[in-house]
PAKOL-406072 format. One record per atom (N, C-alpha, C): x, z negated, y negated. Coordinates in steps of 0.05 Angstrom, whole numbers, plus 5000, padded with zeros to 4 digits. Layout:
N
XZY
...
***
This chain:
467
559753264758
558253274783
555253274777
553453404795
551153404794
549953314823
546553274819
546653364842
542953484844
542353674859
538453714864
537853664885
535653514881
533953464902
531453654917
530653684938
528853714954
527253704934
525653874918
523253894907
521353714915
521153644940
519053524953
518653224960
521953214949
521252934959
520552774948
519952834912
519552714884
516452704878
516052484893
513052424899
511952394880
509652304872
508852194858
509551904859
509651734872
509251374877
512151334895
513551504905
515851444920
517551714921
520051664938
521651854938
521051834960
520952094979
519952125013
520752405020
522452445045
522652605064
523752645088
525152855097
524752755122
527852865132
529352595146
532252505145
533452685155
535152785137
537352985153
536653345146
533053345142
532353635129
532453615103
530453475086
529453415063
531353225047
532553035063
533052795054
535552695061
537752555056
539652585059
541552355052
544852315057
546052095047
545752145017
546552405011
547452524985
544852454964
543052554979
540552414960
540052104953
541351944972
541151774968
542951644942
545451674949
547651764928
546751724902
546051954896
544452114880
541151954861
540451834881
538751644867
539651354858
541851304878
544051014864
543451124839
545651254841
547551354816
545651344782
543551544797
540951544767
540551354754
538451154787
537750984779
539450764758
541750734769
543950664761
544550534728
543850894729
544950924698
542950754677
540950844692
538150734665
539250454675
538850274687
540050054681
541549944653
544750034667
546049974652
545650104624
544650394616
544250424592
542150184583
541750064595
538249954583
539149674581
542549634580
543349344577
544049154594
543949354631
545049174649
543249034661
544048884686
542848754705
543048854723
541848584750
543748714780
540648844781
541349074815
539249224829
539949114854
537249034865
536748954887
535949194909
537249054930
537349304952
535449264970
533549394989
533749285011
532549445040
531749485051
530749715062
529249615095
528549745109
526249755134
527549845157
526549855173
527249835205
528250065216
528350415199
528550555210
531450655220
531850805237
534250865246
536650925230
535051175206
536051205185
537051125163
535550885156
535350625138
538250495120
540550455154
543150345142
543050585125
543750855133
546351035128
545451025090
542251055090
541151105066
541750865040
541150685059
542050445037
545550465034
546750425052
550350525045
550950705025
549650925026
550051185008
548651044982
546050924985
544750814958
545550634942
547650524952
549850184942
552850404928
552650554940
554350734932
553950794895
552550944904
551251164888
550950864860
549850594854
549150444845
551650324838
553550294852
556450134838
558350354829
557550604835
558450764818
557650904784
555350774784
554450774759
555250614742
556550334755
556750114742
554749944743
552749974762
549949754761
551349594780
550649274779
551249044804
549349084819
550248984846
548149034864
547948744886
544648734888
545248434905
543148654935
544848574958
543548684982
542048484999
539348575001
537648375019
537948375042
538548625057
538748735086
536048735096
535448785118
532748875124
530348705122
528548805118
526548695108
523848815103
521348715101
519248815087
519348885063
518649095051
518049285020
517148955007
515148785007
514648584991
517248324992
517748345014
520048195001
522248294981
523148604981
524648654957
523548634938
520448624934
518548604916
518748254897
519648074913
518747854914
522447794900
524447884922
527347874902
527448004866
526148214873
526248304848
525948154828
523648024832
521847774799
522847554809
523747494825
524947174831
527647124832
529447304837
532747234835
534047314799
534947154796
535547064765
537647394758
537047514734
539147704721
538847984735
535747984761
535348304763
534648434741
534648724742
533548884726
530949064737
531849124766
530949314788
530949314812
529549434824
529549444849
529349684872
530149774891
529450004915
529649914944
527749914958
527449924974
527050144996
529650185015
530050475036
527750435051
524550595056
523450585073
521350835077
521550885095
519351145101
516550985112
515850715096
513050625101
511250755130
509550855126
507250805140
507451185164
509651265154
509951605161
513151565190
511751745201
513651845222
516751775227
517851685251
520251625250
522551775233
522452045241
523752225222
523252125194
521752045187
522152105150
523451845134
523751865118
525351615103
524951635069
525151455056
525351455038
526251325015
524451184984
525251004966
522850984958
522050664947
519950564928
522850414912
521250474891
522750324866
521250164847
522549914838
521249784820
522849764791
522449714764
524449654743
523249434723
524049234723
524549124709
521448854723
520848864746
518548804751
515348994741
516249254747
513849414737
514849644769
512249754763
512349984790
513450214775
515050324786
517150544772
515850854790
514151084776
512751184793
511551414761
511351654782
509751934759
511352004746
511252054724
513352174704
516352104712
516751774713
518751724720
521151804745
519351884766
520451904790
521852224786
520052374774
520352644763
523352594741
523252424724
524852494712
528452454719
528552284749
530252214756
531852524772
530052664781
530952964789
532253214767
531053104749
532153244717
534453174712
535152804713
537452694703
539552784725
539152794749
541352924763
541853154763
540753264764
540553594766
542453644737
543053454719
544653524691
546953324698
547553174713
549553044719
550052774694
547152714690
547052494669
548252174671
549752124683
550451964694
553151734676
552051484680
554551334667
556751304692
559051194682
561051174699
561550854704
562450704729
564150414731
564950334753
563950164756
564050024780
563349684787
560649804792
559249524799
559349294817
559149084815
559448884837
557748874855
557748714880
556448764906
555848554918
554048374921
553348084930
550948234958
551548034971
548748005000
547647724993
545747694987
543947504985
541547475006
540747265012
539447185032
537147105021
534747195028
532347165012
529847095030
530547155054
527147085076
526346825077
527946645077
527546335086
525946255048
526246395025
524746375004
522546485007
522646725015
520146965011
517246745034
518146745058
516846555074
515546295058
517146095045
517145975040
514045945020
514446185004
513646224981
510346374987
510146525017
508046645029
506346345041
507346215048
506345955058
505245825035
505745785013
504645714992
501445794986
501346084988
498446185001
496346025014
497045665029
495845535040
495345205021
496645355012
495945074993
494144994984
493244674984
490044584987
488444615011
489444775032
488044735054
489144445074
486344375085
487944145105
488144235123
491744205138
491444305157
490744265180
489643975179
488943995212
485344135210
484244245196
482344415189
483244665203
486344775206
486845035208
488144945243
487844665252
489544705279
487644855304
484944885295
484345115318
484045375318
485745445290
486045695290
487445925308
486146125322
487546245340
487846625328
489946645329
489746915320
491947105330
492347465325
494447545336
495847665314
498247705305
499547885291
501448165300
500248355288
502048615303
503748625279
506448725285
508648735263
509249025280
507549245293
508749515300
511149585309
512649285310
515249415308
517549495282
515549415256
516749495235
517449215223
518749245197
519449105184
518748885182
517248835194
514748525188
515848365205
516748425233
517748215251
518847995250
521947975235
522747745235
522147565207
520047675196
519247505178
516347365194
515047515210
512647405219
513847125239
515747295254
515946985265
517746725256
518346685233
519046575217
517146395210
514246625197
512946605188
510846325205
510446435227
508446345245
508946035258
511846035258
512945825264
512445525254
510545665223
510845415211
508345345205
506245495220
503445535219
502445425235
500145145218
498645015251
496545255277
495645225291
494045405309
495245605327
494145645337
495945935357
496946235339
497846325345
499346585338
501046665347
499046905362
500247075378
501447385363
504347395364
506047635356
506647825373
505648075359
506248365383
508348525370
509448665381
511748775371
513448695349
514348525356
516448285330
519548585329
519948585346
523248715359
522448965332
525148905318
523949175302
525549445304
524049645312
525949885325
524350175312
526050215301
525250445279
524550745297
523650695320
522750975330
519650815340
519250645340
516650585331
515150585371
516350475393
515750525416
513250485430
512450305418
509150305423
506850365404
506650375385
504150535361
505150535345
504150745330
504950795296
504150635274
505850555263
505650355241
503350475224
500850475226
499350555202
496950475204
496150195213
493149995210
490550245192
491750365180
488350515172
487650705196
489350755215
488550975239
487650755257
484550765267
483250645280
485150605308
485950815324
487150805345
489550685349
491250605321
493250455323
492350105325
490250145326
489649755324
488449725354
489349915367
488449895398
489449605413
492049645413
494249395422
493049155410
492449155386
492148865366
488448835379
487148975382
484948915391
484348775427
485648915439
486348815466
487048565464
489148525438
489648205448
488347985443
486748075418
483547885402
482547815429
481848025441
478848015466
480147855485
483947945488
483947795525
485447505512
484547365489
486347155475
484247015468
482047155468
479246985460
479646865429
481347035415
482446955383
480146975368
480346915344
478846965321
479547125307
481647245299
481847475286
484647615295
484747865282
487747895286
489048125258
491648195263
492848305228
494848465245
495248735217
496748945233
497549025205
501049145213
502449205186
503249495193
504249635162
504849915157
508549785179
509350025175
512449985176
514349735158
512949865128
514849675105
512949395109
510649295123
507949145115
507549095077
506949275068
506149325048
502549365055
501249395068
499949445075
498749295099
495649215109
494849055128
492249255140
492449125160
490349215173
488548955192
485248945198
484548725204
482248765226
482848625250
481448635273
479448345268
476948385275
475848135270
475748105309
473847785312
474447655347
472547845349
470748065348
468548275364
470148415370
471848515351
474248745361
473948955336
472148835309
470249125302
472949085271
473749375271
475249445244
474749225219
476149095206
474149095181
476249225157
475549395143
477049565135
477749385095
479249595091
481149425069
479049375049
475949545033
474449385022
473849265039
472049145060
470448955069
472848715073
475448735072
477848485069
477448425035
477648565015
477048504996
474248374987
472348474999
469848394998
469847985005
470747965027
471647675032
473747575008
475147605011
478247594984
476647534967
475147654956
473747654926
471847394928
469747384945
468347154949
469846874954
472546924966
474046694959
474846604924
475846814918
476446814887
475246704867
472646924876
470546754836
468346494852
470446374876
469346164873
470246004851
473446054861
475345884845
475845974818
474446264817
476146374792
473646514779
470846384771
468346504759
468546784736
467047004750
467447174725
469947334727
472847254745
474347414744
474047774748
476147894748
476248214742
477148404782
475448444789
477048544810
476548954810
478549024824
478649254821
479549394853
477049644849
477249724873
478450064876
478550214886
480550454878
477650594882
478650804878
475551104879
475251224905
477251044927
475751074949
473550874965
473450674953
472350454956
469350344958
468250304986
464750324985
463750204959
462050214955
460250114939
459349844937
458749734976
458849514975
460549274962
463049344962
465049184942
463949194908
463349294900
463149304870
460749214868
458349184882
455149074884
456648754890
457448704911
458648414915
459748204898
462248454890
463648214857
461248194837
459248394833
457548284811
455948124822
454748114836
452547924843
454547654857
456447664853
457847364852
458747254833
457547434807
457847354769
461447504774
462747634789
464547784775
463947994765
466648084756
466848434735
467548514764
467148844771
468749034789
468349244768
471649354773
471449684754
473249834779
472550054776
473150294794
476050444787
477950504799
480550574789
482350764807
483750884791
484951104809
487150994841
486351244856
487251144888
490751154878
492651044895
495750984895
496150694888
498150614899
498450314893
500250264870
501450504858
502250464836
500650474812
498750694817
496650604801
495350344795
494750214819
493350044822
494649724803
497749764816
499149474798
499249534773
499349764759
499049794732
496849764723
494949854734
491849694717
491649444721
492349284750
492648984741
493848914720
495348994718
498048784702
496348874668
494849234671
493849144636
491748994636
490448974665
487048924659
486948654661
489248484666
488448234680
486348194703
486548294716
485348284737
486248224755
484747984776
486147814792
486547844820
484548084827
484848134855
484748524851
485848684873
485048944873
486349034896
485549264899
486049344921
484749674930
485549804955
485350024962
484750124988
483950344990
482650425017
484650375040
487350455026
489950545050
490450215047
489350095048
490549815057
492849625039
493149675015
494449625001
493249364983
493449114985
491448914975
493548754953
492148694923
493548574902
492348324902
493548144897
493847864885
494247824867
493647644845
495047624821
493947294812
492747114824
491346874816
494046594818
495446744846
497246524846
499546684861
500046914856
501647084870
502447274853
503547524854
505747614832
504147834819
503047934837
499748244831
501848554843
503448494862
504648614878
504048634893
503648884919
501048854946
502648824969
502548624982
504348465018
502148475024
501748585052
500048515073
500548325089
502948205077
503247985098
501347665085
502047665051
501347515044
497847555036
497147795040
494447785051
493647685070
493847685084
493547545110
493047275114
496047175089
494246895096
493246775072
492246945054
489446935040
486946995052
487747135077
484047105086
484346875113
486246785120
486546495134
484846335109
485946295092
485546095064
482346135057
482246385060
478646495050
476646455066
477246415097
474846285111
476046015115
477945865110
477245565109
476545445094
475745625063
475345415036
472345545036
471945835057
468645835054
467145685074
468845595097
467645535115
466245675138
467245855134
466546105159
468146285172
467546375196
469146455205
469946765208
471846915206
472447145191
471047355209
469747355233
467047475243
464947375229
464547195217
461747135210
461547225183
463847285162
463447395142
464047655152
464247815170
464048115163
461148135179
459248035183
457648065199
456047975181
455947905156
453947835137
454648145116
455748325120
456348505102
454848715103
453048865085
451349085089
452449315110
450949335126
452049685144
451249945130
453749995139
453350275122
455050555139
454150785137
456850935159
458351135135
460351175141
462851275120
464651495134
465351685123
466951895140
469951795132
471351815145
475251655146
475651885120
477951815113
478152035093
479952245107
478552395093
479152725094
479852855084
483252965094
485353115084
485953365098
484753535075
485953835086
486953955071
488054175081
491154305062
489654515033
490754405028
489954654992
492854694978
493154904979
496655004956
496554874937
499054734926
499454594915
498954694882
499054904876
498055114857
495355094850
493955034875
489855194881
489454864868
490654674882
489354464896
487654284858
489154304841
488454094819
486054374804
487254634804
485254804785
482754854798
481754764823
480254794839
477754584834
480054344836
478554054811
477154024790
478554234778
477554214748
474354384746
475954574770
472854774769
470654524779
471154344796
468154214809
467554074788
469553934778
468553684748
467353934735
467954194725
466254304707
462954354709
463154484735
460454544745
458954234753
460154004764
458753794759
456853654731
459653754721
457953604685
456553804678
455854054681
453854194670
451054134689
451554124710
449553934720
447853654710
449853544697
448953254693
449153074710
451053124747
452052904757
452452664755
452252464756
452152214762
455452134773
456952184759
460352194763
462051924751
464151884771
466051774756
468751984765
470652164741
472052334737
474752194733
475951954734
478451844739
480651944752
479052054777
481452164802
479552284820
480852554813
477252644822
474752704809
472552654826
470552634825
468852474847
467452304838
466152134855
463452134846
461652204864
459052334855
456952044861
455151964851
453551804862
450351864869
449651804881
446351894896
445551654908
442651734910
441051484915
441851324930
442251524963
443551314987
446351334988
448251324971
451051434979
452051514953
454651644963
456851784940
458751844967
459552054954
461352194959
464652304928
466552374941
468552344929
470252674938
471752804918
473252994932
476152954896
477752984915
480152884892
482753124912
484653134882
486753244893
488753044899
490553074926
492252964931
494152894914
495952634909
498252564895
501152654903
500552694936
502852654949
503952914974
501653054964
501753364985
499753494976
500253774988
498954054981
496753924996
494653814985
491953795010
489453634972
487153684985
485553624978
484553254999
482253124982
481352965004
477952864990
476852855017
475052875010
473552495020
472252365013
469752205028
467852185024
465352005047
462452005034
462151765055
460051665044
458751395048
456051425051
454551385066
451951375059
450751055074
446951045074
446650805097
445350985109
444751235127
444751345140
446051585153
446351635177
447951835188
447052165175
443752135176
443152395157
444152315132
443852225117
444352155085
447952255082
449352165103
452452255105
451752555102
450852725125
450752935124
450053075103
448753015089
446853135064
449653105048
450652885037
452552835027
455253085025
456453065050
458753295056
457853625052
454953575055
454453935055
454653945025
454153685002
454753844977
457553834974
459053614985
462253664982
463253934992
462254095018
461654285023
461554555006
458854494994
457954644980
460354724961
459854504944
462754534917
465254684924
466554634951
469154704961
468255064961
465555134977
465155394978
464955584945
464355334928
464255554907
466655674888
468455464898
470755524889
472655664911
471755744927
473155954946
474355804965
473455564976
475455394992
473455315018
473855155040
473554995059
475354815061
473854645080
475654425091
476354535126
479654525118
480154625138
481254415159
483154445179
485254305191
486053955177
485953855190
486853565169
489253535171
490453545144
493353455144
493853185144
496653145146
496752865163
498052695130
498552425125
499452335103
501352405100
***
């Protein structure tokens, strides 16, 4: 037996497509089974299951338990849950090897997918690629693995609450705040969660229903923090928090109502850190203002600049030692007293923790943060063929220039008032572009050379494609 996959759905950082066209029981199967094998060739251990809120979700995980006890891998099943809590079973339940999690994160009800972990490392690039090879040859061991359901939220909770430790809490009993769980995966851990939290906390869409009935799970689209902002203003709260589908990801309403986006959350995060942690290493991705990396130094930390994806991102923690990091799409690392795996949930209540040990309140630290205006990032379609040799052309003609570059992922140009960035996508036929400046002309000036560059290589920015 063999089996091929959807070309497409062999991401770079996940397996993703879209249920029933792209994506399928069989695929699912099909990735048991792989995954499976490397396991047990690699000496055994259980694989942890566990998957998200979508409609699709059972049938995928059924077919994926399949596909995994037919290899002969054991399997322990979490049942539904947040992406960080399989994260959190993975390194914490005794004799795993691995892990997958069924979830189409932060994308459209239709789509579905897999994040995988092995051995407590992010399983992603080459690897994900090579799992389409091994089926496609029918590489597969043969057995029949065992099958446990294990119960893991009343730990994971347990262990997110820990996040508060050293705070006093009657310091935190006038805390008022809102949590959106979209409707996704986050729900019955938030109110679990909240339950055991002094101060108010107010929960919006706990019910988790995988067609997603009131906004789209994706806190970096300004318009989805509509709901979570209404309830700051008519709750008279202090802040409020918004999750992807899997909450792998956060999103953060301060009490004005005003965004504060995933650097300016790190920007706080960090000033909590090298209080406690002088000199530490934080890391911000190459979409990331400037203001973050001026901050950690002039608070005696290191900041180094690093490629966008969150799989990227846990692998330079884990070589760089670095204690905090994080990314534009909302993806925030821990690593001081937490695993260096990115939960937006347990972000969250690191920046509870970060204005009570600064003593301020999480409007008053984004309101001490330089202004600056920034264009959202910008994704438009380039053939997946054009899109990287198109790259290479701007890095060329940049360095003969003598640019002022960092060439990691991309190109990220720097100028007096600003930088700007244009990189090829990881995860689709599209290009993307950003710019930063402290003025609205200075932006402009900025994009006309991103502009410029795109024209010399025979391109525009067209239509924005969607993630």
């Amino acid at each position: 037996m063999t089996h091929r996959f959807d070309p497409t759905i062999l991401r770079e950082y996940d397996v993703r497509g879209v249920f029933g066209q792209s994506l399928g029981a069989d695929d699912a199967r099909a990735i048991g089974r792989t995954f499976g094998t490397l396991v047990v060739r690699d000496g055994g251990g259980a694989v942890v299951v566990g998957m998200d809120g979508r409609v699709s979700s059972p049938i995928l995980e059924h077919a994926l338990v399949e596909g995994l006890v037919a290899s002969g891998a054991d399997v322990l099943r979490i049942g539904m849950g947040p992406t960080p809590m399989l994260y959190f079973a993975a390194i914490t339940l005794p004799g795993v090897a691995g892990g997958i999690q069924v979830t189409g994160s932060h994308n459209p009800p239709t789509h579905n997918g897999f994040k995988l972990v092995r051995d407590g490392q992010p399983f992603f690039g080459a690897a994900i690629q090579a799992l389409g090879d091994q089926a496609a040859a029918g590489d597969w061991t043969s057995g029949t693995g065992a099958v446990r359901q294990v119960a893991v939220m009343d730990a994971y909770v347990d262990r997110l609450l820990k996040g508060l430790d050293g705070i006093d809490r009657e310091s935190l009993a006038g805390l008022a705040m809102a949590w959106d769980a979209g409707n996704g995966a986050a729900g019955p851990v938030l109110e679990r969660l909240v339950a055991r939290l002094p101060g108010r906390h107010d929960v919006l869409f706990a019910q988790v229903d995988g067609t997603f009935p009131n906004h789209h799970p994706d806190p970096t689209v300004e318009e989805n923090l509509a709901d979570l902002r209404t309830a700051v203003a008519r709750g008279g709260l202090d802040f409020g928090v918004a999750f992807d589908g899997d909450a792998d990801r956060i999103g953060v309403v301060d009490g004005q109502g005003r965004v504060i986006w995933a650097d300016q959350l790190l920007m706080i995060l960090a000033q909590d850190l090298l209080a406690r942690h002088p000199g530490a290493l934080v890391l911000g991705d190459i979409k990331t203002g400037r203001a973050l990396f001026e901050s950690v130094r002039a608070l005696g930390g290191r900041a180094e600049m690093w490629k966008s994806g969150h799989s990227h991102m846990k692998a330079r923690l884990r070589e760089s030692g670095a204690l905090l990091a994080g990314e534009m799409s909302g993806h925030v690392f821990l690593a001081d007293d937490w695993y260096g795996f990115d939960d937006g949930i347990y972000a969250a209540i690191r920046l509870i923790a970060a204005a009570a040990r600064l003593g301020r309140s999480v409007s008053d630290l984004r309101s001490a943060m330089p202004e600056t205006v920034a264009t959202p990032e910008l994704r438009f379609a380039v053939d997946e063929a054009r899109k990287f040799a198109a790259m290479d052309e701007v890095k060329a003609r940049l360095e003969a220039q003598g640019a002022d570059m960092v060439a990691i992922d991309g190109v990220r140009v720097t100028a007096p008032d600003g930088w700007w960035l244009l990189r090829a996508s990881h995860t689709q036929a599209a290009l993307v572009a950003r710019a930063e400046s402290e003025t609205e002309a200075g932006l402009a000036r900025l994009m006309q050379q991103v502009d410029a560059q795109l024209a010399l290589s025979g391109l525009a920015r067209g239509p924005q494609a969607g993630h």
